[in-house]
N, C-alpha and C positions, 0 to 999 in steps of 0.2 A: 783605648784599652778596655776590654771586657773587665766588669768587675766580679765577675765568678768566680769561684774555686776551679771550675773548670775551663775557664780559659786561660787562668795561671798554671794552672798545670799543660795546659796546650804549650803555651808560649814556654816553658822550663825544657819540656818534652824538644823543643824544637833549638834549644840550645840559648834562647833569651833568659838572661838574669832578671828576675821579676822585680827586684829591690832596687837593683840600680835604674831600670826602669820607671820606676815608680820616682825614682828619687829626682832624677831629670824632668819628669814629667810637675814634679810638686817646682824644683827650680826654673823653669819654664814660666808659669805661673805666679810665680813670685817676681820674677822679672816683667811681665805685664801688668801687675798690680802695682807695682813702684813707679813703670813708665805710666801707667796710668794718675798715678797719685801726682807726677812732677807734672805733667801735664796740665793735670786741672791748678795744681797751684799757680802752672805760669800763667792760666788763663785768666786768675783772681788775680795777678802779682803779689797775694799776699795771703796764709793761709790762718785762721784763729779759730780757737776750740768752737765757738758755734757754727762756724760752715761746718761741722762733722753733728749734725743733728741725729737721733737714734728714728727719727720718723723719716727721712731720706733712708734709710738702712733697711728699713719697714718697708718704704715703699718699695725699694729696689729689688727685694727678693719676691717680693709678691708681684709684680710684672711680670718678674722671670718666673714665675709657677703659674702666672694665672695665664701668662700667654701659651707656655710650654715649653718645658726645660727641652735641651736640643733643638730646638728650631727659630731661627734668626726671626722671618715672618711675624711668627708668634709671638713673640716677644714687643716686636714691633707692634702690634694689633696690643696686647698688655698694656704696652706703654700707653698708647694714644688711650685704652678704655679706663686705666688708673688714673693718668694724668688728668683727663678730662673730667670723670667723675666728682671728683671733689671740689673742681670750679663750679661744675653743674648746678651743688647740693651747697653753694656760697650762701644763701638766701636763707638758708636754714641751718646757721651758724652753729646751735649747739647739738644740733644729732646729726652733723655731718659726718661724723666719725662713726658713730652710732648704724647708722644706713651702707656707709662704708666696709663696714666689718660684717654686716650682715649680709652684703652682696659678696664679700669675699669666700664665707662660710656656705653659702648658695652655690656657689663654683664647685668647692672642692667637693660638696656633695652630687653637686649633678654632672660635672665634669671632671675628673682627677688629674686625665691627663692635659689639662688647658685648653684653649681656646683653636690654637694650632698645633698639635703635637706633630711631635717626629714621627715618622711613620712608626718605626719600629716599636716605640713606645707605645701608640696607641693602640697597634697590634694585641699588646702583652696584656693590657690593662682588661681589656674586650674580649680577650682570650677565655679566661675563667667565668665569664660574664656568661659566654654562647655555652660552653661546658656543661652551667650551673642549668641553663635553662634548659637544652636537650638530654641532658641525663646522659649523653653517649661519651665515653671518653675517649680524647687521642692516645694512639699508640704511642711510647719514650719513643722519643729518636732515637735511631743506632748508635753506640758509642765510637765514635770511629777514632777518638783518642788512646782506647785500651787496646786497638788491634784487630776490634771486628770489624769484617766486610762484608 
């Protein structure tokens, strides 16, 4: 689902209920969040408040941003450069974290959209980027939602 104003109104335009939509798509979601949670417990056979670490939580969204949100690969390539890093920097026990978060902060500045982006995304990101530096702007798209052709 497009999350624009403008693609909800395509999708309403076209006779899709955006709510209910929406609403399937969050229950959807919540059903592989649960399948997922029974799963890792039957993997532990047994679940207790510190398997649920807030540094697991930490790590796991920063994979998914540092590899590239949308893109499987990426995420993959996140995983292995997160996981790995901080075995790396074992040796240097109290600014492992410290080196950590500093390599992370180096990412979002020099790369936003990750390591592997989605195509489309990387498109978007680079878009405003080429804009800024040729001074030329692109023309709007045609609206071809209000009826022009």
């Amino acid at each position: 689902m497009d999350g624009s104003a403008r693609g909800r109104g395509c999708r309403q335009g076209h006779g899709h209920r955006s709510r209910d939509d929406q609403t399937v798509g969050l229950c959807q979601w919540c059903f592989f969040a649960g399948l997922g949670g029974t799963l890792f417990a039957a993997k532990l056979s047994s679940t207790y408040p510190q398997s649920f670490q807030f540094l697991v939580s930490i790590n796991v969204l920063s994979l998914i941003i540092i590899g590239g949100m949308g893109s499987i690969p990426g995420v993959l390539v996140g995983s292995f450069a997160l996981v790995g890093m901080p075995e790396l920097l074992r040796e240097f026990a109290e600014y492992r974290y410290l080196v950590y978060g500093a390599v992370l902060v180096a990412m979002m500045l020099t790369r936003p959209e990750g390591l592997i982006p989605e195509a489309r995304r990387g498109l978007e990101l680079h878009e405003a980027e080429e804009e800024a530096g040729t001074g030329v702007e692109t023309p709007p798209a045609p609206n071809t939602a209000a009826g022009g052709r």
